[in-house]
C-alpha positions as CSV (number, residue, x, y, z in Angstrom):
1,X,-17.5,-86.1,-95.9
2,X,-16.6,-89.2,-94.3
3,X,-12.8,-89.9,-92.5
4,X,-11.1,-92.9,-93.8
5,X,-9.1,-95.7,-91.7
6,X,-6.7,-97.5,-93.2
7,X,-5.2,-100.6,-91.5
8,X,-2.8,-103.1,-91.5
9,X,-0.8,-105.6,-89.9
10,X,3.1,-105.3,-90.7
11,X,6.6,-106.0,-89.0
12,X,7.0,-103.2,-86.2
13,X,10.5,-102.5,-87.5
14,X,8.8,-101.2,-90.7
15,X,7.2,-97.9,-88.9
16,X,9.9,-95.4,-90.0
17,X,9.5,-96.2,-93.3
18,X,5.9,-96.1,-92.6
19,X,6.2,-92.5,-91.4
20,X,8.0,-91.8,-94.8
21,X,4.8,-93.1,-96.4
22,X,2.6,-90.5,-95.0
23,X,5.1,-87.5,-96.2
24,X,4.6,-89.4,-99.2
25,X,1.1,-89.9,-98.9
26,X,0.7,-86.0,-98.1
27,X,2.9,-84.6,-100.8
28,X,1.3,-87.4,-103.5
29,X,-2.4,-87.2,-102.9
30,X,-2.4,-83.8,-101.0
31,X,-4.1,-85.6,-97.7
32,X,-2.3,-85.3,-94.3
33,X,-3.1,-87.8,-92.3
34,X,-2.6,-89.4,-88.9
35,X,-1.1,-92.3,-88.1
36,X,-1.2,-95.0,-85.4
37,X,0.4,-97.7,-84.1
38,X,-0.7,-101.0,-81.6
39,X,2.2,-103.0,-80.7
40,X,1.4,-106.8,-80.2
41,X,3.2,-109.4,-78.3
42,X,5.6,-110.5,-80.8
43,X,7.1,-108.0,-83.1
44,X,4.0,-107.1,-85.0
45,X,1.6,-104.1,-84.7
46,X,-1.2,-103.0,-86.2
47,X,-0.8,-99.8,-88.0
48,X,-3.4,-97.1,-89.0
49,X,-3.9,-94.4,-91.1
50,X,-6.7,-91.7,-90.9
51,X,-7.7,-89.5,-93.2
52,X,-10.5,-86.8,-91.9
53,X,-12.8,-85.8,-94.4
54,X,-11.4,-87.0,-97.4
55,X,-13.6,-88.1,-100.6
56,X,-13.6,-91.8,-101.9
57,X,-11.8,-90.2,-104.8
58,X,-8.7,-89.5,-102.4
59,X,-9.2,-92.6,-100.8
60,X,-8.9,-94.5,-104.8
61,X,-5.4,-92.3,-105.1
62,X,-4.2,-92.9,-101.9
63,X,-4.8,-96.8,-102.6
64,X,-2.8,-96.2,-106.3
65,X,-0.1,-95.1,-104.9
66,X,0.2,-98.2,-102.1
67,X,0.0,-100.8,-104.6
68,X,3.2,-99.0,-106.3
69,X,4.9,-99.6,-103.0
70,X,7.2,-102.5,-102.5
71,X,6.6,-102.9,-98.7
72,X,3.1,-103.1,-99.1
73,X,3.5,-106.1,-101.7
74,X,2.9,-108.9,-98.9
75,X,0.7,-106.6,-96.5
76,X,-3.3,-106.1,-96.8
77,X,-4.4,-102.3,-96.6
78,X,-8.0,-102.8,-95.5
79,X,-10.0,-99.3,-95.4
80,X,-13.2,-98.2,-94.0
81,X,-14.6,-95.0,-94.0
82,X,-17.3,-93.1,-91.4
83,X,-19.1,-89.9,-90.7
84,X,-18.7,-88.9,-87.8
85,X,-21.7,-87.6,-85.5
86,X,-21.8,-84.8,-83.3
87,X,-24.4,-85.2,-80.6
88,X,-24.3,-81.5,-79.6
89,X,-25.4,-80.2,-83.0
Protein backbone atom coordinates (compact mmCIF):
# COMPACT_ATOMS: atom_id res chain seq x y z
CA UNK A 1 0.00 0.00 0.00
CA UNK A 2 1.19 3.32 -0.76
CA UNK A 3 1.86 6.26 2.19
CA UNK A 4 0.02 9.45 1.50
CA UNK A 5 1.37 13.26 1.91
CA UNK A 6 -0.73 15.75 2.44
CA UNK A 7 0.37 19.36 2.19
CA UNK A 8 -0.37 22.80 2.62
CA UNK A 9 0.47 26.19 3.09
CA UNK A 10 -1.29 27.95 6.11
CA UNK A 11 -0.65 30.78 8.84
CA UNK A 12 2.14 29.19 11.32
CA UNK A 13 0.01 30.38 14.21
CA UNK A 14 -2.63 27.76 12.98
CA UNK A 15 -0.26 24.55 14.08
CA UNK A 16 -1.94 23.77 17.44
CA UNK A 17 -5.04 23.53 16.02
CA UNK A 18 -3.45 21.67 13.37
CA UNK A 19 -2.16 19.10 15.90
CA UNK A 20 -5.87 18.93 17.09
CA UNK A 21 -6.68 17.89 13.58
CA UNK A 22 -4.57 14.86 13.54
CA UNK A 23 -6.25 13.56 17.01
CA UNK A 24 -9.14 14.20 15.02
CA UNK A 25 -7.92 12.75 12.05
CA UNK A 26 -6.95 9.55 14.13
CA UNK A 27 -10.04 9.03 16.13
CA UNK A 28 -12.29 10.00 12.78
CA UNK A 29 -10.72 7.89 10.02
CA UNK A 30 -8.81 5.49 12.40
CA UNK A 31 -5.22 6.62 10.57
CA UNK A 32 -2.42 8.03 12.78
CA UNK A 33 -0.41 9.97 11.10
CA UNK A 34 2.72 12.23 11.24
CA UNK A 35 2.91 15.55 10.85
CA UNK A 36 5.40 18.19 9.76
CA UNK A 37 6.10 21.53 9.72
CA UNK A 38 8.72 24.08 7.34
CA UNK A 39 8.67 27.49 8.67
CA UNK A 40 9.21 30.22 5.87
CA UNK A 41 10.44 33.67 6.19
CA UNK A 42 7.32 35.43 6.97
CA UNK A 43 4.82 33.80 9.15
CA UNK A 44 3.88 30.97 6.88
CA UNK A 45 4.95 27.24 6.79
CA UNK A 46 4.31 24.56 4.98
CA UNK A 47 2.58 21.79 6.79
CA UNK A 48 2.42 17.97 6.08
CA UNK A 49 0.68 15.13 6.89
CA UNK A 50 1.77 11.40 6.30
CA UNK A 51 -0.14 8.68 6.36
CA UNK A 52 1.96 5.19 5.96
CA UNK A 53 0.26 2.64 4.17
CA UNK A 54 -3.07 3.75 4.08
CA UNK A 55 -5.63 2.87 1.14
CA UNK A 56 -7.11 5.65 -1.34
CA UNK A 57 -10.30 4.81 0.52
CA UNK A 58 -8.69 6.36 3.88
CA UNK A 59 -7.22 8.95 1.93
CA UNK A 60 -11.20 9.87 0.35
CA UNK A 61 -12.30 9.95 4.31
CA UNK A 62 -9.57 11.71 5.54
CA UNK A 63 -10.28 14.47 2.63
CA UNK A 64 -14.31 14.32 3.87
CA UNK A 65 -13.67 15.21 6.90
CA UNK A 66 -11.18 18.39 5.92
CA UNK A 67 -13.66 19.89 3.72
CA UNK A 68 -16.03 19.91 6.93
CA UNK A 69 -13.36 21.98 8.55
CA UNK A 70 -13.58 25.68 8.84
CA UNK A 71 -9.81 26.36 8.80
CA UNK A 72 -9.25 24.52 5.84
CA UNK A 73 -12.06 26.77 3.96
CA UNK A 74 -9.34 29.13 2.36
CA UNK A 75 -6.29 26.55 2.43
CA UNK A 76 -5.51 23.93 -0.52
CA UNK A 77 -4.84 20.22 0.83
CA UNK A 78 -2.84 18.92 -2.08
CA UNK A 79 -2.15 14.97 -1.58
CA UNK A 80 0.20 12.55 -3.25
CA UNK A 81 0.66 9.19 -2.50
CA UNK A 82 3.95 6.65 -3.02
CA UNK A 83 5.21 3.19 -2.43
CA UNK A 84 8.00 3.11 -1.01
CA UNK A 85 11.08 0.87 -2.19
CA UNK A 86 13.30 -1.05 -0.22
CA UNK A 87 16.66 -1.60 -2.04
CA UNK A 88 17.77 -4.40 0.40
CA UNK A 89 14.80 -6.66 -0.32
Amino acid sequence: MPDAFIWYEADEKLEPTLLAWMVQVEAEAGVKGVFYIRKQDDERATFMEVYNQITTATVNRIERLAAKQVMFENIERRCESFIRIDPYE
